[in-house]
C-alpha positions as CSV (number, residue, x, y, z in Angstrom):
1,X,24.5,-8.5,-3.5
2,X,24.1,-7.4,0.5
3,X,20.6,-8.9,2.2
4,X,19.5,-5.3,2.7
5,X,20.1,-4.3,-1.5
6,X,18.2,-7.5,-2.5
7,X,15.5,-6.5,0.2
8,X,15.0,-3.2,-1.5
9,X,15.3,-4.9,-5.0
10,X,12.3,-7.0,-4.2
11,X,10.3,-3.9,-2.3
12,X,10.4,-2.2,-5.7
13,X,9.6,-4.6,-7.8
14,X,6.6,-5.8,-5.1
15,X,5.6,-2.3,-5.3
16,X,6.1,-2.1,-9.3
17,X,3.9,-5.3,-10.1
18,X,1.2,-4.0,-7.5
19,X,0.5,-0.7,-9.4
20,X,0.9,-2.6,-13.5
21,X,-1.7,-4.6,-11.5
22,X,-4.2,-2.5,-10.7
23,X,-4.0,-0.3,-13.9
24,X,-4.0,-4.0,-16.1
25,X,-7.4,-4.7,-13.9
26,X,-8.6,-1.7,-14.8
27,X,-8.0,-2.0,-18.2
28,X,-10.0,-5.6,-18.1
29,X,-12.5,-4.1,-16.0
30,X,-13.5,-1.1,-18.8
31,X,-13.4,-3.2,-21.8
32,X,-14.8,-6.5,-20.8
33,X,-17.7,-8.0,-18.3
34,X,-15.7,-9.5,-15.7
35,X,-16.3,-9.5,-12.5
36,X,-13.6,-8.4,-9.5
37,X,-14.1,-11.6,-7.9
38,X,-14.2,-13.4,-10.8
39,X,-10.4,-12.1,-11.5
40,X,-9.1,-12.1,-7.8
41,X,-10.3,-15.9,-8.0
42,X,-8.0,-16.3,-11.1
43,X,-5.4,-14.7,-9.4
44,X,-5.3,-16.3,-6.3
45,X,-5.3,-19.4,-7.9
46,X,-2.3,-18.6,-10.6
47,X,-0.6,-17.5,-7.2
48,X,-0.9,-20.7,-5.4
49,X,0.1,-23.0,-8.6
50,X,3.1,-20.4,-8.8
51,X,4.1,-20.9,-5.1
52,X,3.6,-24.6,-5.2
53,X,5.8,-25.6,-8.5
54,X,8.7,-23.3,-6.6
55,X,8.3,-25.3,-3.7
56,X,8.5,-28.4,-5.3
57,X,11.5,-27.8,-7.7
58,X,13.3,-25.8,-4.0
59,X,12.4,-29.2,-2.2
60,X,11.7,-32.0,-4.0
61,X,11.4,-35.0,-1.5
């Protein structure tokens, strides 16, 4: 797989997960009591523990 195909593979998927995203948040937001900070909190911080374990199993020392 060229650079430039595995760039568009991971523009559509980006673009994929952003839209199930934002209809999933809706979904929470009509059924429950959350809050959209509340969940953009959540988010942020699955995210960051997501990025970090990469990172450390990429470079481990």
């Amino acid at each position: 797989m060229t650079k430039s195909n595995k760039g568009i593979l991971l523009a559509i998927c980006g673009a994929s997960l952003w839209g199930a995203s934002g209809a999933g948040a809706q979904l929470i937001f009509s059924h429950t009591s959350m809050t959209a900070s509340w969940l953009v909190a959540v988010r942020l911080i699955f995210a960051g523990l997501i990025m970090t374990a990469i990172g450390l199993v990429r470079n481990p020392g």
